[in-house]
C-alpha distance (Angstrom), angle and dihedral (degrees) to the residues before:
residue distance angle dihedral
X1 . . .
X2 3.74 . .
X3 4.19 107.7 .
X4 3.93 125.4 -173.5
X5 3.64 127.3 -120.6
X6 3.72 116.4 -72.6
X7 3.87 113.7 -119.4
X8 3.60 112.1 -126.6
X9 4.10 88.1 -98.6
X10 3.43 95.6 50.4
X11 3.65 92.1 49.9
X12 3.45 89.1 52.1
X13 3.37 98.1 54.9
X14 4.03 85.1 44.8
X15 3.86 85.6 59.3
X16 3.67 87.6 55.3
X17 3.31 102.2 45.1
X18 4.15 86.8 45.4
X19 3.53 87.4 57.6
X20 3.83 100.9 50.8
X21 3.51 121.0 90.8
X22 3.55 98.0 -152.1
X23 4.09 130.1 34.9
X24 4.13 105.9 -77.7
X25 3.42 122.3 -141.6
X26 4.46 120.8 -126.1
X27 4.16 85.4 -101.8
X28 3.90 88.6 46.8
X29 3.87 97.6 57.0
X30 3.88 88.0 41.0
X31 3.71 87.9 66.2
X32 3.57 107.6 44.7
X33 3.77 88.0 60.8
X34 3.79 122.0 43.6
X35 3.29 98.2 -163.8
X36 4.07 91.1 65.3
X37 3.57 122.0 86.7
X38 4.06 124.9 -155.1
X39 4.26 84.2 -101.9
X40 3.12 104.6 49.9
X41 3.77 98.4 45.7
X42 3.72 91.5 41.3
X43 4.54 87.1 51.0
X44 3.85 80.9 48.4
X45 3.80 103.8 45.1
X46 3.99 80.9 52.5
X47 3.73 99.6 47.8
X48 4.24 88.3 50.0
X49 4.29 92.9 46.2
X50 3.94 80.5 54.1
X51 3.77 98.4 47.5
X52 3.90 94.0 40.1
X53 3.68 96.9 -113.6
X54 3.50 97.6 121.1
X55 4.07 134.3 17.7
X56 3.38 138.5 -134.5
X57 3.90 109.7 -108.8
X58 3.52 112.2 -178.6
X59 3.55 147.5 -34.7
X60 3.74 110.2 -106.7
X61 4.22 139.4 170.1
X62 3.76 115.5 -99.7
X63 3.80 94.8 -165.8
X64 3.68 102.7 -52.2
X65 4.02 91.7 -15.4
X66 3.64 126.5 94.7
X67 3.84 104.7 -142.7
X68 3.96 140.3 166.0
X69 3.94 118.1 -90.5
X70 4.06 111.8 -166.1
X71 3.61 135.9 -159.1
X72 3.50 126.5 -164.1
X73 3.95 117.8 -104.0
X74 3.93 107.1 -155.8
X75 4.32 117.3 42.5
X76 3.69 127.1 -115.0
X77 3.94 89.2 -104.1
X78 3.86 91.1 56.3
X79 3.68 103.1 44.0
X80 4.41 86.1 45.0
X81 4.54 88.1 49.7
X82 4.31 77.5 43.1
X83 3.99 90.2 49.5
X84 4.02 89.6 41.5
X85 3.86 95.7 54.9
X86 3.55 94.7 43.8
X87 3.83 90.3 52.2
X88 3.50 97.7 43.9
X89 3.64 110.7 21.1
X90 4.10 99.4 -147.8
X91 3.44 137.3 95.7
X92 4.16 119.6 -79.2
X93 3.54 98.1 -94.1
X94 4.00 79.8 89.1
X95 3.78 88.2 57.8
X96 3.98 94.1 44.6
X97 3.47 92.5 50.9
X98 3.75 97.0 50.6
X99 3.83 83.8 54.5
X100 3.75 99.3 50.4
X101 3.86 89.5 42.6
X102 3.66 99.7 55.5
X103 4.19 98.0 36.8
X104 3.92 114.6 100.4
X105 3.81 92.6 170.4
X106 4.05 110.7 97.0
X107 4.12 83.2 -155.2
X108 3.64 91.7 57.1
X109 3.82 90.7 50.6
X110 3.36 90.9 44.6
X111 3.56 92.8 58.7
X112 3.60 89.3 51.2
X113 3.62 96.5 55.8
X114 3.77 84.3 43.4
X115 4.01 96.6 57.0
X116 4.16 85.4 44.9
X117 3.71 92.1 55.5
X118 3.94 90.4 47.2
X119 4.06 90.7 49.6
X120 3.89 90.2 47.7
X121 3.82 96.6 49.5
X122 4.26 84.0 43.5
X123 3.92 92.7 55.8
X124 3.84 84.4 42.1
X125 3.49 94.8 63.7
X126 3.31 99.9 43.6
């Protein structure tokens, strides 16, 4: 499914929500960033239910009020390879590249050639 661009609230809230073990509640995310107020996150949490970014887990109290808690439905990693082909329209060697290119730690690059070498023996059993 084709998403838009998170605005930098929404994203915001999506790092929050990324972050969270469990599904958070409008008041929750409000806190954990004091730059949010209870309008903005509650326009946002609406505008991401609508474009399928995030889900609505439960109904839960809030005191003595029954309200919505949310969790998001795609992962950091997917909505970042999303981002990436939007931006730059080509396959990932572009992104693997860019990561080779600008690491100067041998461990990193070893784990790079380690997570190829797990991928390849995947699609080999399969």
């Amino acid at each position: 499914m084709k998403r838009h661009k998170l605005t930098k609230r929404q994203l915001e809230i999506m790092k929050i929500l990324w972050s969270s073990p469990n599904p958070m509640i409008a008041s929750d995310i409000e806190k954990c960033n004091p730059t949010l107020n209870i309008n903005t996150v509650q326009a946002c949490l609406r505008a991401l239910v609508k474009e399928n970014f995030i889900k609505i887990a439960d109904i839960v109290y809030s005191g003595t009020v029954l309200t919505r808690s949310y969790s998001p439905v795609l992962t950091k990693e997917e909505y970042l390879l999303d981002t990436f082909e939007d931006v730059f329209e080509s396959s990932s060697n572009t992104l693997l590249a860019s990561l080779i290119n600008t690491r100067t730690d041998p461990k990193e690059l070893d784990e790079l050639e380690k997570m190829i070498a797990r991928k390849k023996a995947e699609i080999k059993e399969n």
